[in-house]
C-alpha positions as semicolon CSV with decimal commas, in nm:
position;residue;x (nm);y (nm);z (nm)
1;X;8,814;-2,601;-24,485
2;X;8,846;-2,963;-24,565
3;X;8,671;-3,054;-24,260
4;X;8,424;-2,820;-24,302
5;X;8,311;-2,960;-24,629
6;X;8,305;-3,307;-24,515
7;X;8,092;-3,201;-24,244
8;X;7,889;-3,027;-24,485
9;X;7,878;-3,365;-24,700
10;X;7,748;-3,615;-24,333
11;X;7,477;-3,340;-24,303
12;X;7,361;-3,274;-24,645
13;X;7,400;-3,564;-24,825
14;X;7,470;-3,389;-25,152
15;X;7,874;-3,366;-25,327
16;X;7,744;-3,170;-25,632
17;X;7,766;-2,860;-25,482
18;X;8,125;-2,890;-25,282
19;X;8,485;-2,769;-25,447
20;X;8,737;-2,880;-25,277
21;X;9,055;-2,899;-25,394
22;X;9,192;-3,233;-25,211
23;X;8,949;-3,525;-25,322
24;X;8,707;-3,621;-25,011
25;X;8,755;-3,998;-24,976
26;X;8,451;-4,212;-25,058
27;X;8,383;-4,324;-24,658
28;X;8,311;-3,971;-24,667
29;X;8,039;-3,982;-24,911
30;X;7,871;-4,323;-24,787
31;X;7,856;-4,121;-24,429
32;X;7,654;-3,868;-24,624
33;X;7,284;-3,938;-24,561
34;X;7,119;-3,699;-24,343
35;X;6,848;-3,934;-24,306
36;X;7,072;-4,213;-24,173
37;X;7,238;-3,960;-23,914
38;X;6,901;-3,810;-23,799
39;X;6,782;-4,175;-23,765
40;X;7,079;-4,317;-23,586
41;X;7,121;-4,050;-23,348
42;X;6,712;-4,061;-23,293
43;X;6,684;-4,401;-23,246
44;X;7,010;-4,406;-22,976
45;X;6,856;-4,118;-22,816
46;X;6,511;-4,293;-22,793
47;X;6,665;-4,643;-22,682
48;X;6,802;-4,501;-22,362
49;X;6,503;-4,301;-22,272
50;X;6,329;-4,590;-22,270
51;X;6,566;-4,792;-22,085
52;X;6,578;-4,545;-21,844
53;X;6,203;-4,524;-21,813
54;X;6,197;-4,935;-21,782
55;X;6,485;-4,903;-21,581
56;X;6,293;-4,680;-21,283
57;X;5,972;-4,835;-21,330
58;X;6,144;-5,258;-21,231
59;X;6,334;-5,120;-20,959
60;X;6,053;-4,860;-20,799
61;X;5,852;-5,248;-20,822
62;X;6,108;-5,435;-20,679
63;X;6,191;-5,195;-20,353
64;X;5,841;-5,100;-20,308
65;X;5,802;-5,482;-20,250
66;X;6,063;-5,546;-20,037
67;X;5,980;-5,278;-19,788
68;X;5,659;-5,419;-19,749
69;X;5,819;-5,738;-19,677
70;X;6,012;-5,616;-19,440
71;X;5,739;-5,450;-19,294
72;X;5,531;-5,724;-19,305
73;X;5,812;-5,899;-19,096
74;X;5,811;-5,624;-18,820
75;X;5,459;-5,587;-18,743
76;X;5,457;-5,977;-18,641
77;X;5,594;-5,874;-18,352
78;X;5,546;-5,489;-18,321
79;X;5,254;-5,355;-18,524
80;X;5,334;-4,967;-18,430
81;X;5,684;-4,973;-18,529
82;X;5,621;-5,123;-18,877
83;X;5,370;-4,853;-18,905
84;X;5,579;-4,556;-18,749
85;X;5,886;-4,652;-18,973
86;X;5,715;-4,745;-19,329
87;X;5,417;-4,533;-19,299
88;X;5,166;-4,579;-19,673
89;X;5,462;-4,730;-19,853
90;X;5,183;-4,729;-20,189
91;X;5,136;-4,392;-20,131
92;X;5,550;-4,341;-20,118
93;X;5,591;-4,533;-20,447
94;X;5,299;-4,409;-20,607
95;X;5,424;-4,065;-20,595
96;X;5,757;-4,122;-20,687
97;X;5,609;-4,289;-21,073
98;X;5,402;-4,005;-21,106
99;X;5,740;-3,822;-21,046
100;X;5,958;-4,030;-21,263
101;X;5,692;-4,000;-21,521
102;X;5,647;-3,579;-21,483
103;X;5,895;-3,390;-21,714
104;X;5,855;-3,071;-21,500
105;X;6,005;-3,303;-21,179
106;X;6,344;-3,178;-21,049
107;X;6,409;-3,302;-20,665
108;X;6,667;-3,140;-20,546
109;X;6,776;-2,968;-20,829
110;X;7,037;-3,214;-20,945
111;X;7,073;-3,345;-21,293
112;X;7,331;-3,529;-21,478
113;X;7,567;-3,385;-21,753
114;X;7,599;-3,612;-22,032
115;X;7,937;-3,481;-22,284
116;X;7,793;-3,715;-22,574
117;X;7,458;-3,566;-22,580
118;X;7,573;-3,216;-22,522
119;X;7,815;-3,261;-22,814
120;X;7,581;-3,419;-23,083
121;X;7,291;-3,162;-22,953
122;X;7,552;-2,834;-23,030
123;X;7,666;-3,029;-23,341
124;X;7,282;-3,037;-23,511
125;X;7,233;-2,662;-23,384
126;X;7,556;-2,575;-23,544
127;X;7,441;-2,748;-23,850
128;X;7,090;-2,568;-23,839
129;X;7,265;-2,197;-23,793
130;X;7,490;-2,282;-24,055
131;X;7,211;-2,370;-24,289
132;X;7,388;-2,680;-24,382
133;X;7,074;-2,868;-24,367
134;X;6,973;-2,975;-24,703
135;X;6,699;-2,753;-24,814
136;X;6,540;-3,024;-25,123
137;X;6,383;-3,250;-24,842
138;X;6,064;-3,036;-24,714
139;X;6,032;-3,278;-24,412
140;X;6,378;-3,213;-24,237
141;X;6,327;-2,919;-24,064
142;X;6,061;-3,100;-23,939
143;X;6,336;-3,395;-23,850
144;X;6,603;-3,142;-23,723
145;X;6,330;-2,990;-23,461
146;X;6,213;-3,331;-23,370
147;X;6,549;-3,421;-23,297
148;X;6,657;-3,147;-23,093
149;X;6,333;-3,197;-22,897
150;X;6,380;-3,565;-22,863
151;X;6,745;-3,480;-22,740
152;X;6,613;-3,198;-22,467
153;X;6,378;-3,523;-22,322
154;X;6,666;-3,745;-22,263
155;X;6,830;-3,480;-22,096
156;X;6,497;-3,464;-21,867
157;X;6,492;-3,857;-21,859
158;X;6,876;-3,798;-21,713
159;X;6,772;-3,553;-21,434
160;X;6,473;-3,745;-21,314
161;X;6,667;-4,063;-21,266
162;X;6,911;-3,826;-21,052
163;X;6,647;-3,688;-20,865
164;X;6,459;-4,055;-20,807
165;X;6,831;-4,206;-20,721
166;X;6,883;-3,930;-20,485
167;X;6,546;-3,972;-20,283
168;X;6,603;-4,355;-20,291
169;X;6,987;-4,309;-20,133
170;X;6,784;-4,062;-19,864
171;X;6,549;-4,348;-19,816
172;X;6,805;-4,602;-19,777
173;X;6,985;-4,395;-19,510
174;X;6,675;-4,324;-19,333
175;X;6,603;-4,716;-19,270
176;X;6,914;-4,818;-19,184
177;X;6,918;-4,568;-18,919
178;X;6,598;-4,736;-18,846
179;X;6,664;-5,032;-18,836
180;X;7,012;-4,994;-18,666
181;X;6,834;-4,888;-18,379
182;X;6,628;-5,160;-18,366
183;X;6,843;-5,362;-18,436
184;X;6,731;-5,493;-18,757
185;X;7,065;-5,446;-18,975
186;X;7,035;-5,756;-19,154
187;X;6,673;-5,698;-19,276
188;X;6,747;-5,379;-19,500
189;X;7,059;-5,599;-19,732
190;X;6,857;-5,633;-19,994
191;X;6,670;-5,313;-19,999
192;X;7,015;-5,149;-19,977
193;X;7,125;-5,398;-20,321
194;X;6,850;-5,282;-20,512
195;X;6,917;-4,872;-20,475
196;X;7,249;-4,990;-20,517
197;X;7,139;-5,188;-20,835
198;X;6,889;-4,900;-20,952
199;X;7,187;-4,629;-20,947
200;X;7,403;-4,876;-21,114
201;X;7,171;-5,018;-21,418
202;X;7,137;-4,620;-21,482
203;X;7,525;-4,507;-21,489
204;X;7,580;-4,878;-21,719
205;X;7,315;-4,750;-21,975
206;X;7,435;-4,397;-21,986
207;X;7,783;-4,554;-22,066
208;X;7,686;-4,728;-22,326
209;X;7,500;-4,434;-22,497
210;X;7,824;-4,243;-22,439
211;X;8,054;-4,479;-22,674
212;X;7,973;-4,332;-22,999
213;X;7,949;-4,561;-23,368
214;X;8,078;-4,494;-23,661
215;X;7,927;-4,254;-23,786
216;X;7,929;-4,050;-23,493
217;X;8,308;-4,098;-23,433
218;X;8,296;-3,938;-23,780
219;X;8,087;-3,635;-23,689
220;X;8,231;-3,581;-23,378
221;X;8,594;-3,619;-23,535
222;X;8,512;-3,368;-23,836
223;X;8,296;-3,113;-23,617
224;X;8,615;-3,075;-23,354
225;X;8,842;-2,996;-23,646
226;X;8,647;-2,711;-23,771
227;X;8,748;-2,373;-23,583
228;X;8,390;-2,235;-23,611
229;X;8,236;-2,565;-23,444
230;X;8,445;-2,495;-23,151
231;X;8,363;-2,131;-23,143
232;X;8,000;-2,234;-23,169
233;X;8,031;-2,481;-22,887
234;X;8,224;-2,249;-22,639
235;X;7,961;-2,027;-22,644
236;X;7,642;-2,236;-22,684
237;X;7,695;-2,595;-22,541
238;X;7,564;-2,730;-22,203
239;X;7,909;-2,738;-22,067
240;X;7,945;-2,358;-22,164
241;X;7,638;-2,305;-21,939
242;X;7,768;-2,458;-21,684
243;X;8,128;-2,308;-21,678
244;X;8,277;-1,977;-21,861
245;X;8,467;-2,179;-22,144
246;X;8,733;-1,959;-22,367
247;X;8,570;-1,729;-22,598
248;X;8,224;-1,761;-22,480
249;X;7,978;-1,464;-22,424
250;X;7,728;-1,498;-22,096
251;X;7,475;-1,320;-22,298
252;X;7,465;-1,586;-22,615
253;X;7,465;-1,865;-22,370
254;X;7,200;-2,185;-22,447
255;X;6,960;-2,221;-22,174
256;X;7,088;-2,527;-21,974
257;X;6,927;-2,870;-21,900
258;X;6,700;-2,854;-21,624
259;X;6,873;-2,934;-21,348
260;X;7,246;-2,791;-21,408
261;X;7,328;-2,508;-21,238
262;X;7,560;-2,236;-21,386
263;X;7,849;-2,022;-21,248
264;X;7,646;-1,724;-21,257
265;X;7,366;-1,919;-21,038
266;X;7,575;-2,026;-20,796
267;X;7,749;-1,683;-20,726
268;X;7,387;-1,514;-20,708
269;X;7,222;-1,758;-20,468
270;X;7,576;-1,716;-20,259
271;X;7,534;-1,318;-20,280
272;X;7,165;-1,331;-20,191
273;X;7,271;-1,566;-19,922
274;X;7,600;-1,443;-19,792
275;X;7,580;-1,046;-19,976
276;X;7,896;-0,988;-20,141
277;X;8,252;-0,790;-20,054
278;X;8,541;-0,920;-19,849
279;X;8,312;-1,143;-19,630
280;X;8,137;-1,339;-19,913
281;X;8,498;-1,381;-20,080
282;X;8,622;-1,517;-19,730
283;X;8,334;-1,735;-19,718
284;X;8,412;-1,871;-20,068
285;X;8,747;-1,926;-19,902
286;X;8,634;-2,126;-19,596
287;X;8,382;-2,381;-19,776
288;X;8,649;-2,429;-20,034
289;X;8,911;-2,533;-19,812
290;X;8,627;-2,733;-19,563
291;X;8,531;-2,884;-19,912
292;X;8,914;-3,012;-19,976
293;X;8,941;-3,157;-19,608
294;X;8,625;-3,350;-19,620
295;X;8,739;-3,477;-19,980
296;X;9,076;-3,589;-19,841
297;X;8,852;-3,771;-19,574
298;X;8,631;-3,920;-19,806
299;X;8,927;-4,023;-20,014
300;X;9,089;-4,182;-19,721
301;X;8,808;-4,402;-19,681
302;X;8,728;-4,477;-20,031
303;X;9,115;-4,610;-19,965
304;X;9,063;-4,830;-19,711
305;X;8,752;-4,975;-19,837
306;X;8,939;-5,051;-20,193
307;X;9,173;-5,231;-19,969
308;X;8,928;-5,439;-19,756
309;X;8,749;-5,513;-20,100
310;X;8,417;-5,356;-19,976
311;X;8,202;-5,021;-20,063
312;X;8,198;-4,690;-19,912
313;X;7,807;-4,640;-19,936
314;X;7,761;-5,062;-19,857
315;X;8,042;-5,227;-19,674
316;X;7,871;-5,572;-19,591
317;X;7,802;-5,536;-19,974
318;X;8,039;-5,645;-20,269
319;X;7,827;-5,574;-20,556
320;X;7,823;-5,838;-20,889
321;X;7,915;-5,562;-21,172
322;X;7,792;-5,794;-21,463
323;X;7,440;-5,768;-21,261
324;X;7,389;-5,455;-21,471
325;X;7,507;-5,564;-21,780
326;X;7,211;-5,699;-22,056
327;X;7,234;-6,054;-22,155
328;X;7,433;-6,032;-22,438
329;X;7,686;-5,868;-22,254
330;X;7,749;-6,119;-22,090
331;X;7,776;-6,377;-22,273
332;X;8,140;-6,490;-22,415
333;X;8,249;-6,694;-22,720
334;X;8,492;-6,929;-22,766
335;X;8,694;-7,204;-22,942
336;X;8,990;-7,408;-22,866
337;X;9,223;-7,638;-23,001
338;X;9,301;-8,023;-22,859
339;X;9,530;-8,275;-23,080
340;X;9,640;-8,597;-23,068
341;X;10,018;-8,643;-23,251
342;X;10,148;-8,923;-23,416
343;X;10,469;-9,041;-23,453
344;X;10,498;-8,836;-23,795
345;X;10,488;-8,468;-23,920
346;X;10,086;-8,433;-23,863
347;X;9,882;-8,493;-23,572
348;X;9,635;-8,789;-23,605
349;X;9,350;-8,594;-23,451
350;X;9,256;-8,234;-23,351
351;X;8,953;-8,168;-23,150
352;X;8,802;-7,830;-23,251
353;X;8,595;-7,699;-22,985
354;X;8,390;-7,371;-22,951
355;X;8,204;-7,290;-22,621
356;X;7,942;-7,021;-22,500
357;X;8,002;-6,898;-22,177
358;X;7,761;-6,633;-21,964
359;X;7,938;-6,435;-21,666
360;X;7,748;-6,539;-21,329
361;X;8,000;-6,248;-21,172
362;X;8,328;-6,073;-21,231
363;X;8,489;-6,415;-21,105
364;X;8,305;-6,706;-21,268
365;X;8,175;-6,814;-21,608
366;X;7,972;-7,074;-21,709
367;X;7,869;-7,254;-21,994
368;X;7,813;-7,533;-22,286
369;X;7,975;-7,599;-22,573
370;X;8,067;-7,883;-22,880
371;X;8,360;-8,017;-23,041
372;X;8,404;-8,202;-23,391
373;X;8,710;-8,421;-23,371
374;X;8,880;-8,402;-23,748
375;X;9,104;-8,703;-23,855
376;X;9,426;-8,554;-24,084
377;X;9,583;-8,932;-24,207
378;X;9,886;-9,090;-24,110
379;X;10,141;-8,883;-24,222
380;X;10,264;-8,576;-24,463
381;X;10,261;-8,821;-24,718
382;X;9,916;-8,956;-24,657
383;X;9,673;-8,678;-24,567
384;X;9,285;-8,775;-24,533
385;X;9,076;-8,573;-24,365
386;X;8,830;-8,764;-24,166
387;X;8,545;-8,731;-23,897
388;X;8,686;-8,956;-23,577
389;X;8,437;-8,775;-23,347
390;X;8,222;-8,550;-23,169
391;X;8,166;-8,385;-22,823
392;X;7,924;-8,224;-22,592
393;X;8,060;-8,014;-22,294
394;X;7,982;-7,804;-22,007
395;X;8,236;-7,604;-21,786
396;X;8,274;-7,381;-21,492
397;X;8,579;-7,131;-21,465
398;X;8,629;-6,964;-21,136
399;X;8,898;-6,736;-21,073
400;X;9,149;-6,857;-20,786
401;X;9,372;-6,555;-20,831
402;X;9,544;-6,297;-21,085
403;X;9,471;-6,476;-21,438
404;X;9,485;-6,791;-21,280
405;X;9,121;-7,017;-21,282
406;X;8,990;-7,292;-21,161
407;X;8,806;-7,495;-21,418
408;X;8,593;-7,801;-21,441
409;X;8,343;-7,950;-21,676
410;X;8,148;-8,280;-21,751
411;X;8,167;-8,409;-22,111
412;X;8,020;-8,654;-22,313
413;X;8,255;-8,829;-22,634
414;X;8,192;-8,990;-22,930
415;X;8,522;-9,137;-23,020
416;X;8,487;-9,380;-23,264
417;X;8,518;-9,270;-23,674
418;X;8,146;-9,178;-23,834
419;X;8,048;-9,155;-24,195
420;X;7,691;-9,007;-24,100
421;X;7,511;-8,823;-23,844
422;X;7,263;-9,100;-23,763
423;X;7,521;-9,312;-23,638
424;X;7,579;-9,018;-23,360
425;X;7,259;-9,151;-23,218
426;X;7,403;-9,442;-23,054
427;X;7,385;-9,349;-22,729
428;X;7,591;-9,619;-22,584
429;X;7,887;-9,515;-22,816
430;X;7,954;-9,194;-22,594
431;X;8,180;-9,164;-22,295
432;X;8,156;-8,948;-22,063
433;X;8,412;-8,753;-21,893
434;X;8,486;-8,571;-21,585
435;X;8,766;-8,308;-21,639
436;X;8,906;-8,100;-21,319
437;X;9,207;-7,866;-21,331
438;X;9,353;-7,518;-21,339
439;X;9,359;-7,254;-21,651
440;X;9,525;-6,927;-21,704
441;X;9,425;-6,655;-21,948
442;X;9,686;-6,438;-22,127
443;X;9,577;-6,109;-22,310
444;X;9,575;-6,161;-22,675
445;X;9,721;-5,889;-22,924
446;X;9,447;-5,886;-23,149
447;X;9,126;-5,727;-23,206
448;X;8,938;-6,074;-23,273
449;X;9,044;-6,249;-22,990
450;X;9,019;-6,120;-22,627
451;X;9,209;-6,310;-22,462
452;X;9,457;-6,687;-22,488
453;X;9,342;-6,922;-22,263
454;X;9,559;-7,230;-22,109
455;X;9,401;-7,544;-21,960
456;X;9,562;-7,815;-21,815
457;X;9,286;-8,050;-21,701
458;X;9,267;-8,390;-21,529
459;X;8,961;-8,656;-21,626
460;X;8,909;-8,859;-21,342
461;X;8,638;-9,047;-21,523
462;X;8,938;-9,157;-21,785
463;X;8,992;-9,514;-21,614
464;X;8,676;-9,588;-21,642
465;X;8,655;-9,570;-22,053
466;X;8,700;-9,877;-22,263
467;X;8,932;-9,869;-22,386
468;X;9,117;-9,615;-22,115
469;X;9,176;-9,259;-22,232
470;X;9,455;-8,995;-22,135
471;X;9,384;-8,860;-21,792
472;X;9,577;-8,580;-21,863
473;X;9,427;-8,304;-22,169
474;X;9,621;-7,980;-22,265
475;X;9,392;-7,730;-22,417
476;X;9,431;-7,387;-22,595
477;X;9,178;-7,182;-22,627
478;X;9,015;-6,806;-22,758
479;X;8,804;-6,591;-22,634
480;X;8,656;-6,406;-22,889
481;X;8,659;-6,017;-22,803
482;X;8,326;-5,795;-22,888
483;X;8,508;-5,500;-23,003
């Protein structure tokens, strides 16, 4: 019952009318805004629609131009075959927008089953048939329709990029066969990339739409606790549609996303197909157990090419999986820690560093970053904290193997003490250096930092600097997790 209330409380917004006899903590009221859930949900609905949309539109672009490029390339030397292979590649393209752009499109039927979407959806109909809805606003039914109908488009959005990935993948197969026999292997590579790219930049967004925030880790944490909720969904989700969950009732099931078939589909296109008795049972039987061969097949391979680093559907391709990730995914912050000791209890410097990095691929990072090098005194007895310098830096980090890097960077120093930033502008003051060497990352137990990181680095521009500076530099460093 607890559960129930607080559920009651996220949707309604309203404690006054709730008696409960534990005390509902106060998270539980701040989570209580209808208006906030409607408009988080709507907007993270909305966002990957249009990603989606943006998503199909760049890479229909981008192929649509390089077939023409490669059919440019062709017809140089053999008009007829450019023409017999590509045929109207506008008219091709052109059809497939006004596809990706038609909510009644299908293709073949296939759709994509999102468990985030399906659970928030059955959530805000449970909510609805529950009449938990707060009934002072006059404008949320309004909301909770909207919503719901907003919720039914993404699922369209979903099934349309299935159906456009699908006819690309046909596409793709289709011209390397092509091109095989003409051999012209090399000239669909990058075609191949970009479906690979497109189906990729799609499964990364849906990802991200399936991690759910806070208050939806709250909703979806409540919701599952309440025995009615799971009735509810059992009998009225997507996934019920799709499969006879415990408890449900074919005859109160939800009408499923376009796209999805259901049990009850597939068994009456196999009767009308097959008719039904002993034979359509054996049948069943057959195309099961052909079904498990081929998958042991396909996992065989999937093996093999895990082992030889490559990719079932693209072997001469090994695919960059930050490619699909937005900018700000791939960027990385930093800081690290350099000192200097003395011969007492304190160091005499410590350079304080923090960096930006941005992924070029799962194996190298590069970036820029500062450091501010802070004077403590002479001893315990004498502390003075001082400004003895600055630094501007670039690196590279490329992973040799395991945790282990290989890192280098070029530096510029201002090591002399400074009382004001205007005397920074000396630009004959700074050294520069040239720092080469090895670093090895160690995963950090905490949720701020991502990972330790170990450098051992070697400036070969050291004996040039008057006066001569340590070749040799030990750094520690963080890398500062986005969790």
């Amino acid at each position: 019952m607890r559960s129930l209330f607080i559920l009651v409380t996220i949707l309604n917004g309203s404690m006054g009318n709730l008696r409960a006899q534990d005390s509902i903590p106060l998270t539980d009221k701040i989570l209580s805004l209808p208006d906030k859930l409607f408009g988080t949900i709507s907007k993270k609905t909305s966002h990957l629609e249009e990603q989606l949309t943006k998503n199909t539109a760049r890479y229909l672009s981008k192929l649509e131009k390089q077939e023409k490029r490669i059919k440019r390339k062709i017809a140089r030397t053999d008009s007829g075959k450019a023409a017999a292979i590509f045929g109207d590649i506008d008219a091709k393209y052109n059809k497939l927008r006004r596809d990706a752009a038609n909510p009644a499109f299908r293709g073949d039927g296939s759709g994509i089953y999102s468990g985030h979407l399906d659970s928030l959806q059955t959530i805000i109909r449970f909510a609805g048939k529950q009449g938990f809805l707060p009934t002072s606003s006059s404008d949320m039914p309004g909301k909770y329709e909207s919503l719901l109908n907003q919720m039914q488009t993404l699922q369209g959005s979903l099934n349309r990029t299935a159906a456009i990935r699908n006819i690309l993948d046909q596409r793709r197969q289709y011209l390397k066969t092509q091109f095989e026999n003409l051999g012209y292997t090399k000239m669909y590579r990058k075609f191949q990339q970009q479906v690979y790219y497109y189906k990729a930049q799609a499964e990364e967004y849906k990802r991200i739409f399936e991690e759910p925030d806070l208050l939806e880790k709250k909703l979806l944490s409540v919701a599952n606790g309440i025995p009615a909720f799971r009735d509810f969904f059992n009998k009225n989700s997507w996934l019920a549609s799709m499969f006879r969950l415990p408890g449900n009732d074919p005859s109160s099931l939800s009408t499923i996303p376009a796209g999805l078939q259901t049990r009850d589909m597939v068994m009456q296109n196999l009767q009308q197909r097959f008719g039904t008795g002993v034979d359509l049972q054996q049948r069943i039987n057959q195309g099961v157990a052909n079904a498990q061969n081929q998958l042991d097949q396909l996992k065989d391979k999937v093996m093999k090419a895990g082992e030889n680093g490559g990719d079932v559907n693209m072997p001469d391709f090994k695919p960059n999986n930050q490619k699909v990730k937005s900018f700000w995914n791939r960027l990385q912050l930093g800081t690290d820690l350099q000192s200097q000791r003395s011969n007492g209890w304190l160091p005499v410097t410590s350079d304080i560093g923090f960096s930006l990095g941005y992924k070029l691929n799962s194996k190298s990072i590069v970036g820029i970053g500062a450091s501010y090098k802070l004077g403590w005194g002479n001893d315990i007895q004498h502390i003075s904290f001082s400004s003895q310098g600055a630094g501007l830096r670039s690196f590279l980090d490329w992973k040799l193997k395991g945790s282990f890097y290989i890192s280098g960077g070029y530096e510029l120093n201002y090591r002399s003490a400074f009382k004001k930033i205007e005397q920074l502008k000396d630009l004959n003051a700074w050294q520069q250096s040239g720092l080469t060497g090895i670093s090895k990352l160690i995963p950090a137990r905490s949720k701020l930092f991502k990972n330790t990181k170990l450098q051992l680095m070697f400036d070969f521009l050291s004996y040039r600097q008057v006066p001569r500076t340590q070749p040799l530099i030990f750094r520690i460093g963080y890398a500062f997790s986005k969790n």
